[in-house]
C-alpha positions, -999 to +999 in steps of 0.1 A: +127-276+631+132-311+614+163-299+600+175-285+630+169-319+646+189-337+617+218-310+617+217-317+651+221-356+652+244-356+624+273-328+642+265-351+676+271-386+654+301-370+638+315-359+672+315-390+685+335-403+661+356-375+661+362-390+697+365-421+694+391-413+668+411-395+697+403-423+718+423-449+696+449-425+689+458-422+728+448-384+729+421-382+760+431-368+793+436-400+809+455-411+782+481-387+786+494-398+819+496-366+833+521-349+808+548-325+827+556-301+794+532-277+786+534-253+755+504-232+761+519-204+733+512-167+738+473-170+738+460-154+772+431-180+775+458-208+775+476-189+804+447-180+824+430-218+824+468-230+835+467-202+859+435-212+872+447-248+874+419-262+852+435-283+831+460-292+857+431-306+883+419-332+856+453-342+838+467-351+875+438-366+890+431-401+872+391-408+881+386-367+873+404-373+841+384-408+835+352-392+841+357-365+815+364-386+790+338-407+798+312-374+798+330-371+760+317-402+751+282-401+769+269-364+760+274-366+721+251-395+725+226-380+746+226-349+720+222-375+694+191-391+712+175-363+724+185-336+698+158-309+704+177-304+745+199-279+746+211-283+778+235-313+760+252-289+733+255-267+764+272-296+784+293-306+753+310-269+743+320-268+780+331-301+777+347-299+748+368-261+750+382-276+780+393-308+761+405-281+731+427-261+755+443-297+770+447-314+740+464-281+723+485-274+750+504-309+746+503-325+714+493-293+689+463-315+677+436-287+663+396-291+674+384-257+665+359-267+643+336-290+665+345-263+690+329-235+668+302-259+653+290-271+685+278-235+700+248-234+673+230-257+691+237-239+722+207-218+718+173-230+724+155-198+698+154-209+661+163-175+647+196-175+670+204-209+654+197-196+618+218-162+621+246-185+638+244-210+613+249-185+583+278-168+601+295-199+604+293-204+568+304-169+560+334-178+583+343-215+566+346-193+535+365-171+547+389-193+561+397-206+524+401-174+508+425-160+535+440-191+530+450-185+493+457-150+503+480-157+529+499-184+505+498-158+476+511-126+493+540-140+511+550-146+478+564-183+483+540-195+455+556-176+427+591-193+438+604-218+410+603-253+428+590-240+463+562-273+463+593-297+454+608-283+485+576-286+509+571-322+496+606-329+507+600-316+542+566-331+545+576-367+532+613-369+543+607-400+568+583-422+545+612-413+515+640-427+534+623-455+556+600-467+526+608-456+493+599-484+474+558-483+484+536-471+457+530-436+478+563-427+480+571-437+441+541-410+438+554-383+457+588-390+441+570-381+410+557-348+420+591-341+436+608-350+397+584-328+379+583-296+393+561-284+369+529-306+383+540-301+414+537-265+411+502-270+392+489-285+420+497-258+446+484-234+422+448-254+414+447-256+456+448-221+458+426-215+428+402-237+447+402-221+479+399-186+464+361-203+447+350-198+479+343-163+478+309-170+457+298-180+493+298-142+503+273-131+471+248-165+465+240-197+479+233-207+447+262-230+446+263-240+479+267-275+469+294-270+444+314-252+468+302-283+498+317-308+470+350-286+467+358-285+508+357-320+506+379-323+472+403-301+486+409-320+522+408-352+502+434-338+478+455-322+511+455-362+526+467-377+490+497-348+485+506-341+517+496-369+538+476-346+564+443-352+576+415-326+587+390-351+598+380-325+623+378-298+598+352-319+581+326-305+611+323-274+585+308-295+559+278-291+575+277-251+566+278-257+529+249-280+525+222-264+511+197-268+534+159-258+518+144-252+553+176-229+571+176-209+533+139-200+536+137-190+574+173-166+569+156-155+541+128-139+564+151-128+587+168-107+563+135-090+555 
């Protein structure tokens, strides 16, 4: 139960920041100034919270949309404090699928893994918090591998050059407004030797594909927890993209001694 407590407190601390992250980059509801465009994509529970006028009714009403953001802020920390109450992951995953569906609908900006990580704790019975915390580990993994699989069947890997071309598209702007800054002289670099380049793309997929030891031992869990954070590490110096979010996964891979031992029993 103490590591259930620390889990806990550290996915509450980290959600917090997670928020005040989207706090200084202007992304709360009442940040958004009640936005007009809406690109909800062909996902039925987009459509059905905009038919239901959810989103709507706190985006176009400033205190509504001040006092979710404030209930952001104030429930991680009250999950943090009091991290054995359930009612607060309860309050949070509400809290924070609504925010998910607003703040994908108008800026594209991904949550899904504080969403997903948050609904462990939703359960007050250890044994639902053990099975849930495995499967979310099984799924992490599984969203590397298919990963490399999706980049290796459609075939775009095996084209001569084809990571000189993405590092085109993804650094065009920071090449032409500031092409003298040590970043850009290194991405120029990559871009003038396609063979590193290439090597790169291949050791990320190489990397990702590791990840299917998590489906037959734990016995490198922490191997494969070093490697999730090598890779997103690697993805920001390349390509310039963060996954801070993603990082809410990391949690999954750490071998934890205690949540090892009790799925053990529940296996047999």
């Amino acid at each position: 139960m103490n590591t259930r407590i620390t889990i806990t407190r550290i996915f509450f601390a980290f959600a917090l920041i997670a928020i005040c992250k989207a706090f200084y980059m202007y992304l709360l509801p009442h940040q958004l100034l009640s936005p007009v465009l809406v690109n909800p994509m062909a996902d039925n529970t987009y459509w059905l919270m905009y038919f239901l006028g959810i989103p709507q009714f706190i985006l176009n009403n400033q205190s509504v949309a001040l006092l979710f953001g404030l209930l952001l802020f104030t429930i991680p920390v009250l999950g943090f404090i009091y991290p054995s109450r359930v009612v607060f992951a309860r309050i949070f995953s509400v809290l924070f699928f609504l925010f998910f569906l607003i703040s994908n609908a108008f800026h594209g900006h991904g949550w899904v893994a504080i969403l997903i990580s948050s609904l462990i704790f939703c359960t007050k019975k250890q044994n639902n918090f053990i099975l849930l915390f495995n499967a979310i580990r099984y799924y992490v993994a599984f969203v590397f591998i298919s990963a490399a699989l999706w980049k290796l069947l459609r075939g775009g890997v095996f084209i001569d050059g084809i990571m000189v071309e993405i590092l085109k598209l993804q650094h065009l702007t920071s090449l032409i407004e500031d092409p003298s800054s040590f970043y850009s002289s290194f991405i120029l670099h990559l871009i003038e030797h396609p063979l590193v380049s290439q090597g790169v793309l291949l050791f990320a997929i190489v990397l990702q594909l590791t990840f299917i030891i998590a489906f037959s031992t734990k016995k490198y869990d922490f191997f494969l927890f070093a490697l999730f954070f090598l890779f997103f590490l690697g993805d920001w110096i390349v390509m310039g993209i963060s996954f801070f979010e993603f990082y809410a996964f990391g949690i999954f891979l750490y071998p934890w001694k205690s949540i090892e031992v009790e799925y053990s029993k529940l296996k047999y």
